[in-house]
C-alpha positions in Angstrom: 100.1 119.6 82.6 97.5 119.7 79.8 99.6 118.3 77.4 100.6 115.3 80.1 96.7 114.8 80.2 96.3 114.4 76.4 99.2 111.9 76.1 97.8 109.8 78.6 94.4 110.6 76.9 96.0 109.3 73.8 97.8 106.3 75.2 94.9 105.5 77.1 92.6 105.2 74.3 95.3 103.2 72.5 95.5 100.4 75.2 91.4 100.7 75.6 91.0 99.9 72.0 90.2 96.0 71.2 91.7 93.5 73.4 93.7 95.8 76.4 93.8 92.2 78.0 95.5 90.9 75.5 98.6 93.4 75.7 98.7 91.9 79.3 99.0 87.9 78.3 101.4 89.1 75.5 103.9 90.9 77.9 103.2 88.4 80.4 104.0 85.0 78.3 107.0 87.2 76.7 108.6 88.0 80.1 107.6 84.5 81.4 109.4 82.5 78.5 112.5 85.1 78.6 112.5 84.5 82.4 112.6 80.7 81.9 114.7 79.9 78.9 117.4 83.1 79.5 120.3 80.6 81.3 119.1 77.9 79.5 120.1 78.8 76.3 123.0 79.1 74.3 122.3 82.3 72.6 120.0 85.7 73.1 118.9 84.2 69.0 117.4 80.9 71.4 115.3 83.2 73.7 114.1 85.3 71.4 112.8 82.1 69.1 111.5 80.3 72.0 109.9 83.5 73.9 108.3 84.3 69.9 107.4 80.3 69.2 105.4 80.6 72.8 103.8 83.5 72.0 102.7 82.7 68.6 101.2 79.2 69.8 99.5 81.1 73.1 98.1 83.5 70.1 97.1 80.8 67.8 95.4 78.8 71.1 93.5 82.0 71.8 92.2 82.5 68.6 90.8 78.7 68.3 89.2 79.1 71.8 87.6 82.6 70.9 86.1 81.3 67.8 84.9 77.8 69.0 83.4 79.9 71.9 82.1 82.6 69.6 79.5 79.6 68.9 78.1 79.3 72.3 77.9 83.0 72.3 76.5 84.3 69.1 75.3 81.3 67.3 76.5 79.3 64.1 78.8 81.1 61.8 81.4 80.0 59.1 84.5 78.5 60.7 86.7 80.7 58.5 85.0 83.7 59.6 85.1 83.3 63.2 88.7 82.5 63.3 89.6 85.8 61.2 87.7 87.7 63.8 89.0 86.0 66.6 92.4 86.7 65.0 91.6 90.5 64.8 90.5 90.2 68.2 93.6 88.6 69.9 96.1 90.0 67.8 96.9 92.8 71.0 98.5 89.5 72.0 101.4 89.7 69.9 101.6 93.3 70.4 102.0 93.0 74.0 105.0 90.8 73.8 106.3 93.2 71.4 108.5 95.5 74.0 110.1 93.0 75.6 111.4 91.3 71.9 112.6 94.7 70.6 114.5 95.2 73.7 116.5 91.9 74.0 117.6 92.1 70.4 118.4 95.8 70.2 120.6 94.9 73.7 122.1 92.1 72.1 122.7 93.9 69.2 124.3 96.7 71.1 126.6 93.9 72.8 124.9 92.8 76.1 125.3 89.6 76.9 122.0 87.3 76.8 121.4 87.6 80.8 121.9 91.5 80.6 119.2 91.4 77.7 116.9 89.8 79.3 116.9 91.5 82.6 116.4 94.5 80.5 113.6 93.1 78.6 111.8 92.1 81.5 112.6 95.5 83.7 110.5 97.0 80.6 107.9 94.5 81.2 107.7 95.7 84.5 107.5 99.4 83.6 104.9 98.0 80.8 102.7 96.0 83.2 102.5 99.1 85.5 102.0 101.3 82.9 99.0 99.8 81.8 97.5 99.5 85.1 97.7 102.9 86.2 96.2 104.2 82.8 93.3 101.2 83.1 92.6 102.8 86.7 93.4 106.4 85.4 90.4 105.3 82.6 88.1 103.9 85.4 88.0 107.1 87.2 90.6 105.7 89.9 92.4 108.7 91.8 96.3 109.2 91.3 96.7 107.1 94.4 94.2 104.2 93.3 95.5 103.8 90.3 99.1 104.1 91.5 98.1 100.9 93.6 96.8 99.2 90.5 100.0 100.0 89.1 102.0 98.4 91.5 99.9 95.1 91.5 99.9 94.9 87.9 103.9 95.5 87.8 104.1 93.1 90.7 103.7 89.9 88.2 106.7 91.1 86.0 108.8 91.8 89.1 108.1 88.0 90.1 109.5 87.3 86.7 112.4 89.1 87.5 112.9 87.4 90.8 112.0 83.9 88.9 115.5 84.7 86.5 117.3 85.6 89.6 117.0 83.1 91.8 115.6 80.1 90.1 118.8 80.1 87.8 
């Protein structure tokens, strides 16, 4: 039990540190463009670029916005230096979407096929989205049964990505 408590310590802390938001937008966009391009394209290769193109442009839009913001904020500062901080700052981005990409090539690379390797990325995504809400509302002070409901409204939006591959295709 103690040792469960210091690994969810741990992980929490993990999460907390930076931009936790940003691990949200990452897994979200990821599953999103996985969801959307999966029966679309020719190859698990195609979703992987696409679902990596979005997130890298979402990532590179977040960054300008931080830093032209930063202005508004905190006053003048060098251009160069308010993008590099903004960049340090949204950077959880990329991470989040992270999961989901390892999954779908390590499936494909086992010999799913690119439908089977997506489901599986985004089933993570789920498990990911929930994860992170229960620790958030673990962190918070939440009870076990608060932050279980945060859980499930946080994994909510990737099982509505999971329903969007299922029955929009």
């Amino acid at each position: 039990m103690a040792e469960t408590a210091r690994t969810r310590g741990r992980a929490t802390r993990l999460i907390a540190r930076g931009n936790p938001g940003g691990l949200l937008y990452g897994a979200i966009i990821t599953g999103a463009v996985m969801s959307a391009t999966a029966n679309h394209a020719p190859s698990t290769a195609r979703v992987v670029v696409a679902a990596v193109f979005v997130l890298g442009v979402y990532w590179l839009a977040d960054v300008y916005v931080r830093a032209f913001a930063d202005q508004f904020e905190h006053g003048r500062s060098p251009l160069a230096r308010r993008l590099l901080d903004a960049a340090r700052h949204e950077s959880r981005v990329l991470l989040g979407g992270v999961p989901a990409l390892v999954v779908v090539v390590l499936a494909s690379l086992l010999g799913a096929d690119t439908a089977l390797a997506v489901y599986l990325a985004l089933w993570l995504t789920v498990v990911e989205l929930g994860a992170i809400g229960y620790l958030a509302a673990r962190h918070a002070s939440a009870s076990r049964r608060e932050a279980f409901v945060e859980s499930l409204a946080a994994a909510l939006l990737g099982i509505v990505m999971v329903l969007a591959k299922t029955f929009l295709h």
